[in-house]
Backbone as ProteinMPNN parsed JSONL, in Angstrom:
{"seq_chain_A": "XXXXXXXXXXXXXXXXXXXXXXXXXXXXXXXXXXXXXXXXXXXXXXXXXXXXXXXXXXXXXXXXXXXXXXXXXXXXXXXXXXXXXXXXX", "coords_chain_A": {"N_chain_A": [[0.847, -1.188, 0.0], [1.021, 1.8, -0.825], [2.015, 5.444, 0.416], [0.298, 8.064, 0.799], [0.114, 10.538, 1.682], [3.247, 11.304, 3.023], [4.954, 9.432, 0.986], [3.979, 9.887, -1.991], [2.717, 8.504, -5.616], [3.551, 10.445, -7.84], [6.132, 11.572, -6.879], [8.192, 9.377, -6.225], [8.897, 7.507, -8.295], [11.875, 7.037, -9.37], [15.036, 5.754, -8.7], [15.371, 7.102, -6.483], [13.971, 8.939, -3.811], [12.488, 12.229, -4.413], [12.244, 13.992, -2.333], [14.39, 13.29, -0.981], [16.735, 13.603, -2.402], [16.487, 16.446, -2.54], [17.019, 17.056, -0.252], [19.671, 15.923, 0.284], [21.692, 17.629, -1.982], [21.159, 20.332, -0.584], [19.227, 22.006, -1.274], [17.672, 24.982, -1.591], [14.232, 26.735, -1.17], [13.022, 27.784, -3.255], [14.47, 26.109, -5.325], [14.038, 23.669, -4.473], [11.308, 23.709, -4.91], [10.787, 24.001, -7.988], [12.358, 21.401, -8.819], [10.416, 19.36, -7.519], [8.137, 20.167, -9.188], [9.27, 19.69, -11.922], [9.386, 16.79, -11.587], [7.499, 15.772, -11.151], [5.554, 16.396, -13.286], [4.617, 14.625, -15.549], [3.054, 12.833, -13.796], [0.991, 14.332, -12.408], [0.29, 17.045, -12.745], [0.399, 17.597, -15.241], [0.871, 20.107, -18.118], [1.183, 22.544, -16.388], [2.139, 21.695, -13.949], [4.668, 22.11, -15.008], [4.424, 25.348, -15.82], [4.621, 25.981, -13.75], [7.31, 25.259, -12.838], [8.744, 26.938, -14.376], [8.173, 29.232, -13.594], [9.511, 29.559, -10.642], [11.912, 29.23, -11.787], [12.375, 31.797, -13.294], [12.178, 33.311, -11.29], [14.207, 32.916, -9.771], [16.087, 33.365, -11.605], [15.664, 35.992, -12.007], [16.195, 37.323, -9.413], [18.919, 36.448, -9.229], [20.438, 38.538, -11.091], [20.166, 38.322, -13.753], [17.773, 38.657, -16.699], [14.848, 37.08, -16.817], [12.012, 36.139, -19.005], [8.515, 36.749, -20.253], [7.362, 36.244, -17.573], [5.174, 37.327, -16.407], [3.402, 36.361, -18.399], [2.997, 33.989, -17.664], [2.545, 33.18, -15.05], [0.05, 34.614, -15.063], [-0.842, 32.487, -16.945], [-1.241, 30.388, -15.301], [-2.905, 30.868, -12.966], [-5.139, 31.309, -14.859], [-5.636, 28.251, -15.494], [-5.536, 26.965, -13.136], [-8.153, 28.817, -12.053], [-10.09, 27.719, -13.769], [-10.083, 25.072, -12.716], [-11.175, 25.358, -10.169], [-13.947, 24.329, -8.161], [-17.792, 25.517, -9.147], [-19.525, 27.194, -7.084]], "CA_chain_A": [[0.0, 0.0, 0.0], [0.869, 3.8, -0.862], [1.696, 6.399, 1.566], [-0.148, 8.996, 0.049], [1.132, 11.519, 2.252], [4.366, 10.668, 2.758], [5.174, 8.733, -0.451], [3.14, 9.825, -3.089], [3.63, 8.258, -6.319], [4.242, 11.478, -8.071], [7.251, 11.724, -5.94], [8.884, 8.409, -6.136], [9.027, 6.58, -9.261], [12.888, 6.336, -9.809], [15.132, 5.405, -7.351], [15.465, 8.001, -5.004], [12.712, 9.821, -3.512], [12.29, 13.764, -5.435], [12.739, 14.719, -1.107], [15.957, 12.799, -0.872], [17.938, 14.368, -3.635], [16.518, 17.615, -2.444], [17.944, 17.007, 0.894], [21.157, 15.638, -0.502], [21.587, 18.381, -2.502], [20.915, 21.221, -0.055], [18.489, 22.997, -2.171], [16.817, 26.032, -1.174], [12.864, 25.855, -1.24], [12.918, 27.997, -4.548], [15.306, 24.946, -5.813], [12.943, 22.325, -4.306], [10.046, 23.647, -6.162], [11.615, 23.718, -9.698], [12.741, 20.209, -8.919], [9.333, 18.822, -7.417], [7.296, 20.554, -10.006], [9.897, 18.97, -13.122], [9.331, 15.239, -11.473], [6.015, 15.192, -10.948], [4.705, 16.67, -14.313], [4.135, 13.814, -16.056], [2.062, 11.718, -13.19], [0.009, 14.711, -11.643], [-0.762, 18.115, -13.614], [1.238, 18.401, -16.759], [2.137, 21.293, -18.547], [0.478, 23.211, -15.349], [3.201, 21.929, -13.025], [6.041, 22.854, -16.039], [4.652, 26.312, -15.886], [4.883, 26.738, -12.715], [8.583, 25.531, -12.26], [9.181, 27.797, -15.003], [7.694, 30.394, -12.782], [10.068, 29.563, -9.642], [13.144, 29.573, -12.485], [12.245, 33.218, -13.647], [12.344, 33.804, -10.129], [15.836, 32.273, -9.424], [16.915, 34.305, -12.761], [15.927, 37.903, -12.099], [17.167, 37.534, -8.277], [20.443, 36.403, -9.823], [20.685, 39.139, -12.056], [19.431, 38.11, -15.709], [16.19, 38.798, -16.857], [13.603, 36.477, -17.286], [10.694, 36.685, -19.525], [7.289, 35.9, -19.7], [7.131, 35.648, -15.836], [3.389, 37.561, -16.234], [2.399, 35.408, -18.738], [3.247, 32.059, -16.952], [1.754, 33.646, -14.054], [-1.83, 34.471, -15.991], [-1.79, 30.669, -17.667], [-1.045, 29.584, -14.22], [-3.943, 31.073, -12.103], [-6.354, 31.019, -15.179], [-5.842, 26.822, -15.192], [-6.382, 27.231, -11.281], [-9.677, 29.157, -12.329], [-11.13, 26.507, -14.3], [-10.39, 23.411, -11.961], [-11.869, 25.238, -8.71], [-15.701, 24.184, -8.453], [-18.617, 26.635, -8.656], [-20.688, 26.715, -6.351]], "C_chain_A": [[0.888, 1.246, 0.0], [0.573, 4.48, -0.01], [1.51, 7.64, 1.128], [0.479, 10.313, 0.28], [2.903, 11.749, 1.978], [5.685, 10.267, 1.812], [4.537, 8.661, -1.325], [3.909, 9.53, -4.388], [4.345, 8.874, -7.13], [5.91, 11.884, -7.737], [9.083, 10.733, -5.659], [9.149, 7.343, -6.776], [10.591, 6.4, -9.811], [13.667, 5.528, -8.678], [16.018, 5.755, -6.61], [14.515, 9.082, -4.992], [12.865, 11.367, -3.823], [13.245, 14.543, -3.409], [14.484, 14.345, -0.82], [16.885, 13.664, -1.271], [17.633, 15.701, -2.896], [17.479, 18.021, -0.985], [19.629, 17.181, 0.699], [21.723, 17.019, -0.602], [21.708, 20.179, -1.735], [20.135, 22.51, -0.48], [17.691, 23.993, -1.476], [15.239, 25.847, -1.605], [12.216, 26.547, -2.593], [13.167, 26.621, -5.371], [14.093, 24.087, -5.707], [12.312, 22.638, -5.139], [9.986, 23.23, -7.592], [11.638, 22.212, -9.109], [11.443, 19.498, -8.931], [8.39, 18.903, -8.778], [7.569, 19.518, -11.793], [9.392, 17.394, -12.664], [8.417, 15.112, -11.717], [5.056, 15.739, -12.536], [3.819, 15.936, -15.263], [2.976, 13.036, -15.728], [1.337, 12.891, -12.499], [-0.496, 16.075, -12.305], [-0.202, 18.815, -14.681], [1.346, 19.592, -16.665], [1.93, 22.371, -17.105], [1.996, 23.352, -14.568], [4.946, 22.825, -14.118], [6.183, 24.353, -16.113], [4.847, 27.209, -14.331], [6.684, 26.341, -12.021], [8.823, 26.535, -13.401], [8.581, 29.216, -14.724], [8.528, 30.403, -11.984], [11.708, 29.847, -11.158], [13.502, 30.797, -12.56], [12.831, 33.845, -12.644], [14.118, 34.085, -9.904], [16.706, 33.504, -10.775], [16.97, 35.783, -12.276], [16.56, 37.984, -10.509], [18.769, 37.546, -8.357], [21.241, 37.439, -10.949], [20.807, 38.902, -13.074], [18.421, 38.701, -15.696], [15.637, 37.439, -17.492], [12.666, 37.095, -18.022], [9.842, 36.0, -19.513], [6.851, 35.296, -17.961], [5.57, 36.524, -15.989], [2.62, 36.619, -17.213], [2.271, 33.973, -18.095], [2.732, 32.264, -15.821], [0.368, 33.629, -14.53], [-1.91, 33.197, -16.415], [-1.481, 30.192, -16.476], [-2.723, 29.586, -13.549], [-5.135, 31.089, -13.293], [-6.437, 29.305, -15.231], [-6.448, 26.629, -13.625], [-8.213, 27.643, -11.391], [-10.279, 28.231, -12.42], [-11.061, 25.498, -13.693], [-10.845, 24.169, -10.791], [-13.594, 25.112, -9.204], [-16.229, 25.476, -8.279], [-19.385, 26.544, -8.066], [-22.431, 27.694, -6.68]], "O_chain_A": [[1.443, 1.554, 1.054], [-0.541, 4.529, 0.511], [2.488, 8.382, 1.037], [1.125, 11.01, -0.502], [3.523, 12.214, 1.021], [6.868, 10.604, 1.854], [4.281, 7.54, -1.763], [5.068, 9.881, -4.61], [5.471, 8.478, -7.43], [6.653, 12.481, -8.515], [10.221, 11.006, -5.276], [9.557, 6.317, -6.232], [10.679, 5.599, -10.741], [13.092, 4.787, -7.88], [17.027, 5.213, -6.158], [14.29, 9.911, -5.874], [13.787, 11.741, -3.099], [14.269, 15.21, -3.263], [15.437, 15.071, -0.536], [17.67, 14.331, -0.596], [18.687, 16.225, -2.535], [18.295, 18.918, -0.773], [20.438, 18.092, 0.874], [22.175, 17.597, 0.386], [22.278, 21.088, -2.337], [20.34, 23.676, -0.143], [16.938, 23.519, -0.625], [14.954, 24.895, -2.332], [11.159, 26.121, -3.059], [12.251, 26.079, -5.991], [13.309, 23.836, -6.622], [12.448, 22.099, -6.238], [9.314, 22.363, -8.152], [10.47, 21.866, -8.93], [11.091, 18.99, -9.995], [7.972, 17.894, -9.345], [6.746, 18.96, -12.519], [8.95, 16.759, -13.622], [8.156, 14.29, -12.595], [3.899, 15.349, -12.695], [2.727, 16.296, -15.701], [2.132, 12.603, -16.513], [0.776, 12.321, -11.564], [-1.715, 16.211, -12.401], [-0.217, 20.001, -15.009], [1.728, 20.24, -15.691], [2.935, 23.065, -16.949], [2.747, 24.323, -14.477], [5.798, 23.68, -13.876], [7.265, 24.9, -16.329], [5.073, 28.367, -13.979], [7.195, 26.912, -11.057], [9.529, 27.331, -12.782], [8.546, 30.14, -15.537], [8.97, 31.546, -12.098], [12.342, 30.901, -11.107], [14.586, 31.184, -12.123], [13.72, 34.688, -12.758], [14.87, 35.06, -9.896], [17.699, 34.217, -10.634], [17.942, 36.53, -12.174], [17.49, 38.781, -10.39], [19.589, 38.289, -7.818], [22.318, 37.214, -11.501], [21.843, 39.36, -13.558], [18.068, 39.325, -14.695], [16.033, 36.917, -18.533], [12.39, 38.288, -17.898], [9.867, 34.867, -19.032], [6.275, 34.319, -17.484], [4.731, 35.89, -15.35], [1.498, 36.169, -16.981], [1.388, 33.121, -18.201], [2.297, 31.195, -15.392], [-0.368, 32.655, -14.371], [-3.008, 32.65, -16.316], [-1.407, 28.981, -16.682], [-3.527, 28.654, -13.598], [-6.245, 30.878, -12.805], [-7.582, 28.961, -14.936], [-7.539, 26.242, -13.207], [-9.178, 27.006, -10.969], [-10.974, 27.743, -11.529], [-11.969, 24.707, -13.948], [-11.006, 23.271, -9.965], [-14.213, 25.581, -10.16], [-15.697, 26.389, -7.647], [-20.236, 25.709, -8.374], [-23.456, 27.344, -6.094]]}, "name": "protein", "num_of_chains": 1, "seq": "XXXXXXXXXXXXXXXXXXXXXXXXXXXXXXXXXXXXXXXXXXXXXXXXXXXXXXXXXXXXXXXXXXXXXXXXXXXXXXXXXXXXXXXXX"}
């Protein structure tokens, strides 16, 4: 049985757990995100999660002094996908 919490499968399909490496690694929780968001794209909300590590990247870029672009549009296709999956009541 699946520890949903825990060990979701999103999380743990090669072999070492997405938290592990991040540990390992010493990643900052910008870092984590990008990372989490890249693993899990495939098994939980496609291009959705892709645009949103490519939202935390942007991030990581213009703090580092580059510029990023498109950080408002990847922002707007972010929260309008959000739109359409919350229920109406």
């Amino acid at each position: 049985m699946s520890d949903m919490v825990n060990h979701p499968a999103h999380y743990t399909q090669g072999n070492i757990e997405v938290a592990d490496f991040i540990d390992d690694q010493k990643l900052d929780w910008k870092e984590a995100s990008i990372i989490q968001y890249v693993c899990r794209w495939r098994k939980k909300n496609g291009v959705e999660d892709l645009l949103k590590a490519r939202w935390y990247i942007n991030r990581l870029i213009n703090e580092n002094g580059g510029v990023a672009i498109d950080m408002e549009n990847t922002e707007r296709k972010i929260m309008e996908k959000e739109e359409k999956s919350e229920p109406t009541a």
